[in-house]
N, C-alpha and C positions, 0 to 999 in steps of 0.2 A: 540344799535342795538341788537336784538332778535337773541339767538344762531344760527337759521335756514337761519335767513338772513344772520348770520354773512357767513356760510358756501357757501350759491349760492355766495354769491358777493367774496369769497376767489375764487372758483371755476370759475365764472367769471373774474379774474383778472388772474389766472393762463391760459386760455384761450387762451384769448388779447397773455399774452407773447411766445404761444408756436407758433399762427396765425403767428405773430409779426416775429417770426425766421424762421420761416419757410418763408416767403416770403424774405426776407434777404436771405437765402440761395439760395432759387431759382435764384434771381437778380444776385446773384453773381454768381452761374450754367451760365446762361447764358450768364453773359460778357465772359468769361473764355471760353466758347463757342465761340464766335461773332472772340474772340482774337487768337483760335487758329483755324481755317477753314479748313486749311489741313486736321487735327484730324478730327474736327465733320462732313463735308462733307464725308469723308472716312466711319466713323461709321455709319451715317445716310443713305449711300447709301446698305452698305452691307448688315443691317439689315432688310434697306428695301426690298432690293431684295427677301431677304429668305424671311420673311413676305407674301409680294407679290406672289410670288411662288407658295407656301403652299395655300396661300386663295384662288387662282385663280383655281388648280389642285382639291384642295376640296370643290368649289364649282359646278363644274363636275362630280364630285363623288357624292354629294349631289343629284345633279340634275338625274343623271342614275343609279347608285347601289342604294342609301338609300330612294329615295324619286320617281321613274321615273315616276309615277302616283299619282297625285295630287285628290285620291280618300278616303272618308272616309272609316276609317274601313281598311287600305288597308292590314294590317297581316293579315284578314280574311279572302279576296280575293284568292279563289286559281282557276291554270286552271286544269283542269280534263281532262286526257288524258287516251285513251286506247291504250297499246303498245302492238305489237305483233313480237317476234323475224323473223318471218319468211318476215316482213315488215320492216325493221330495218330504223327510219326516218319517220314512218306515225304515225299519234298519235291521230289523229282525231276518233269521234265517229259515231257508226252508228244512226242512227234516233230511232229508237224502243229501242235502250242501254239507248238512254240519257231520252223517255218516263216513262221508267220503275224508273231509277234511279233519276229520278225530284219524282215522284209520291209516290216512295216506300221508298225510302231513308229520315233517319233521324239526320242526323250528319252536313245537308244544310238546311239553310234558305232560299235559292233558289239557282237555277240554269238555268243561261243563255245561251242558243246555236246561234250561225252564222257563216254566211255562205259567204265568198269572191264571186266577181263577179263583173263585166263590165257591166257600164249600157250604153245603148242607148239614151241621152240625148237630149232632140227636142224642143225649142221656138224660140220667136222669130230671135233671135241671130244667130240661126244655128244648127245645131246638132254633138253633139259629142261625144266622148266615157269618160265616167266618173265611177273612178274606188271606189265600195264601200261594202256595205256587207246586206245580208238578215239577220234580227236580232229579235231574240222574241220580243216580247213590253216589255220585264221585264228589261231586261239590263240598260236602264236609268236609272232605278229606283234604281238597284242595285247598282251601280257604283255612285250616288247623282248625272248626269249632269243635268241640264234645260236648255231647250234653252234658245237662244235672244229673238226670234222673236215668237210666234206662241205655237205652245204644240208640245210634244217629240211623240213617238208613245203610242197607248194606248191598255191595252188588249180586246177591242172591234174591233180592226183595224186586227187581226188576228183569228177572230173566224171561219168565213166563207169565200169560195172564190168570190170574187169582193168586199168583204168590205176592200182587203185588199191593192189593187192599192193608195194610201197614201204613199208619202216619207216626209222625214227628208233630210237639206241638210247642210252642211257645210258651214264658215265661207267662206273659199277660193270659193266655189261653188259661192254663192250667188256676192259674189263680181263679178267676176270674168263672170259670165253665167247671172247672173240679172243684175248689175252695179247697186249691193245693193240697189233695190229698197226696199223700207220697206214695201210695198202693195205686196211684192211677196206670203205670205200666204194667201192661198185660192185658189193663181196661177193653174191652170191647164197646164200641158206638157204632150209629148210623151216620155214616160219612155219605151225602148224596146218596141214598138210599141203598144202602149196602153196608154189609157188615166189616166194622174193619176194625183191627188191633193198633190201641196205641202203645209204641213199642219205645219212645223217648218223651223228653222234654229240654228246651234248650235254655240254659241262662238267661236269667233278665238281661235287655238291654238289646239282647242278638237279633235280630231280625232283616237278616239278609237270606234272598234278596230284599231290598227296601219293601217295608210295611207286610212281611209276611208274619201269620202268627199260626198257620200248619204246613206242613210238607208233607207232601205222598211222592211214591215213584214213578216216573216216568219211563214209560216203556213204549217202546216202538216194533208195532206188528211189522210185515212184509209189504205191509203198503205203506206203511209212512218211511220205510227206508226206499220208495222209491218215488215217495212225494218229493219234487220239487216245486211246485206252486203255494202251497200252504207257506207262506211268511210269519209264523208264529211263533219262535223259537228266540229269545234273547242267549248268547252265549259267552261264558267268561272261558279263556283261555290262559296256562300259565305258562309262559316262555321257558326253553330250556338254559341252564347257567351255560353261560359264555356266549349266547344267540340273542342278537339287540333285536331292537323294534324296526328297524329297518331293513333288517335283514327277514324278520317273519313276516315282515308285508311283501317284501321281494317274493317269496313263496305263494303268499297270499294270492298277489297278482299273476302269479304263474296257473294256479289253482282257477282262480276268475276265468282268466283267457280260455284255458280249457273245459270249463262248465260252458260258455259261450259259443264254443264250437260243437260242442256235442252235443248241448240241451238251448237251440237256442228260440225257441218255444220260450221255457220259463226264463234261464239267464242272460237272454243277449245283452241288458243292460247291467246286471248284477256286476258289481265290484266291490271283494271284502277288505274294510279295513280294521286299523285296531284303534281301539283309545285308551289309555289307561285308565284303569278301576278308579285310581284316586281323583281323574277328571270330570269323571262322570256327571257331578253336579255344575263344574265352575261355570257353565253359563248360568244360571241362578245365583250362585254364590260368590264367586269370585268379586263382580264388579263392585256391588256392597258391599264387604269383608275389606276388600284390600281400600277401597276410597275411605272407610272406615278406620283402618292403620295409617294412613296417610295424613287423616287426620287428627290421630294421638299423635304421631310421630312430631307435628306441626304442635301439639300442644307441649311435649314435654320440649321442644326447642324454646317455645316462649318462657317457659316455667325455669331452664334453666339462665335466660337471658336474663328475665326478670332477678332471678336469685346473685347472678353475677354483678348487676347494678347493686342491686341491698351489699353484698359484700365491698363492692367497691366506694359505698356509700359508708360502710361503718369503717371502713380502710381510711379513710378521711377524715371522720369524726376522731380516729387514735394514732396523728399525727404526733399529739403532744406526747403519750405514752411510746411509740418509738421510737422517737428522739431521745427519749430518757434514758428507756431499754439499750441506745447504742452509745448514749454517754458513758454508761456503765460497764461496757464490754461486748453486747451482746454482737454476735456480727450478722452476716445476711443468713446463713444458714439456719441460726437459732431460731432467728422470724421468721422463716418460712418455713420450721418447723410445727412452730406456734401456732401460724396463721395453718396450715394443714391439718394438724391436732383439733382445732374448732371446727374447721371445712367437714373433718371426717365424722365428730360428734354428730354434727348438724344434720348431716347426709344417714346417718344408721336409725336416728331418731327418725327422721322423715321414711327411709325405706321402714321402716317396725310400720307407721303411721297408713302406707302403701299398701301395704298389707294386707290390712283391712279393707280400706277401698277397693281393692283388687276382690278380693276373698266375697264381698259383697256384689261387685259387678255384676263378676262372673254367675254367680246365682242367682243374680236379676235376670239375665242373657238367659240365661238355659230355663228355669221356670217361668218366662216368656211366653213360649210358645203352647196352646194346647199339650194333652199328654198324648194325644190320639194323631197329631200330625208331625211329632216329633220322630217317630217312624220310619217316616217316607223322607226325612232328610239325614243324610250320613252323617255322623260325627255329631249330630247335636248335642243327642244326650253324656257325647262323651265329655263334652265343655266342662271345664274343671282347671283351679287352681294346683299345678304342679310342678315338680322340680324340674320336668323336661322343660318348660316354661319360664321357669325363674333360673336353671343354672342349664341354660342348650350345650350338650355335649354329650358323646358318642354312647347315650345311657344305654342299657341292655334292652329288647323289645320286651312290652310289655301289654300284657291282651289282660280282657276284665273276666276275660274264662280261660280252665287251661286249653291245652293245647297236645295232640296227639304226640 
């Protein structure tokens, strides 16, 4: 035999023997197992729980502080708000602020405006009140949604008035007001008493901006491009790659200072800032969500404190078996191969155990809440047991509709 062979076939024999022990160790992990049930019930239960806990709590957390929008690009995402002390709580823009600053500004790739609003819903079915928002045609585009059914709005659908009677409708809409026909594109209704084409429908789940379930377009005559006093206008903004948030407030404020000198009628006080999209909620959510983690985090340290007592407790009770084990030859290595072999059974058995618990929480959590107000909070209904969850690392994005 050829030195090289000789080496793989050593290498392969050493192998076999280490396979070879190691499964031996396991087998015997889990008789020892099987034989004490008090013990490994007990272990299995508490470690699960913490496990469980923790997975469930932070996949809520996942779901509304770190992820609540399932949009590409979403650290670039910011909402643009104008604040004015002597309004403490309004934050919206006026029509001719957001003109200038779509147009002028360079620290945005674009910038999308809408507008909340009650529509007048009318076919066959009946008519009814359906709550949604007026939206530039940019918005889809910005945000990556596509519809199901049909095409989103497009910027020809806001050029002029009457090309712009055209909605977009929701998943729950469609369902619900068509009984999901799929022939409803092209449909003609009475939208607030006017005739108008519905010319899309959007994915279940989708409803951005928060609780919308139609879109129409928003268009702006020659007077609302020179209203500044109308405060009506919520705007999302998307930074351009390589341009921080500090730097597009820097502009912002430059932007401000100049509304304030020229219009200072409506903006002497206005000052626009940004918050990011994924913020949007955390003074609602945060402080619950995260004292809520804190407190699994506190449970799975008890759970592994406790479990580390039981081991050190059954480490005592097989004194007289490691003494034996090291009369015989065994040395520290062996045991602590040993004692690791059972730690590891104990631990897969209990994570499988987690699992469930988790798998269960989390659908306790999310059908919770009404289905009618899960809506208006981001991320809820995305709450879900997953692998971003169970194995965090740099997974590929992943949205529940595609993406243009």
């Amino acid at each position: 035999m050829r030195p090289v062979e000789s080496l793989w076939y050593g290498k392969l024999i050493n192998m076999e023997v280490v396979l070879t022990m190691l499964l031996q160790d396991l087998r015997y992990s889990l008789r020892r197992l099987v034989r004490t049930p008090g013990f490994t019930l007990t272990a299995i239960l508490t470690l699960a729980l913490g496990i469980g806990a923790n997975t469930a709590i932070f996949s809520a957390v996942n779901a509304l502080l770190l992820r609540p929008y399932p949009f590409p690009k979403l650290d670039r995402l910011m909402l643009l708000r104008e604040a004015d002390p002597n309004h403490p709580g309004e934050d919206r823009a006026a029509p001719a602020d957001y003109v200038d600053i779509r147009t002028q500004g360079r620290a945005f790739s674009d910038i999308a405006a809408f507008r909340f609003g009650d529509f007048n819903l009318g076919n066959e079915s009946g008519t009814g009140v359906v709550e949604g928002y007026l939206v530039t045609t940019n918005l889809f585009q910005m945000i990556g949604a596509r519809p199901l059914l049909g095409r989103s709005l497009s910027s020809d659908d806001d050029e002029e008035e009457g090309r712009n009677l055209v909605a977009v409708i929701s998943h729950n809409t469609w369902r619900e007001r068509f009984a999901s026909d799929p022939s409803v594109v092209g449909k003609r209704v009475r939208l607030n008493g006017r005739n108008t084409n519905i010319v899309g429908v959007m994915p279940a789940g989708f409803h951005y901006p928060l609780g919308a379930e139609i879109w129409m377009p928003l268009t702006f005559t020659l007077v609302d491009r020179a209203d500044r006093l109308s405060r009506n206008l919520s705007l999302l903004a998307s930074l351009k790659d390589g341009v921080s948030r500090k730097q597009a407030e820097a502009e912002l404020q430059a932007f401000s200072n100049q509304f304030q000198r020229q219009y200072p009628t409506t903006n002497i006080h206005r000052t626009a800032t940004l918050l990011p999209l994924r913020e949007e909620q955390y003074v609602y959510t945060a402080p619950m969500f995260l004292m809520l983690q804190a407190a699994a985090g506190f449970v799975l340290l008890l759970a592994c404190a406790n479990l580390l007592n039981l081991l050190l407790a059954q480490a005592v009770g097989r004194r007289r078996e490691i003494a034996v084990r090291s009369a015989l030859g065994a040395d520290r290595l062996r045991l602590a191969r040993l004692f690791t072999g059972e730690t590891m059974l104990l631990t897969l058995l209990a994570v499988s155990f987690a699992v469930s618990i988790s798998f269960i929480s989390v659908t306790a959590i999310r059908n919770g809440m009404p289905s009618g107000m899960t809506k208006w909070i981001a991320g809820w209904s995305d709450i879900h047991l997953d692998a971003r969850v169970a194995l965090p690392r740099d997974w590929r994005w992943y949205s529940p509709w595609p993406l243009e």
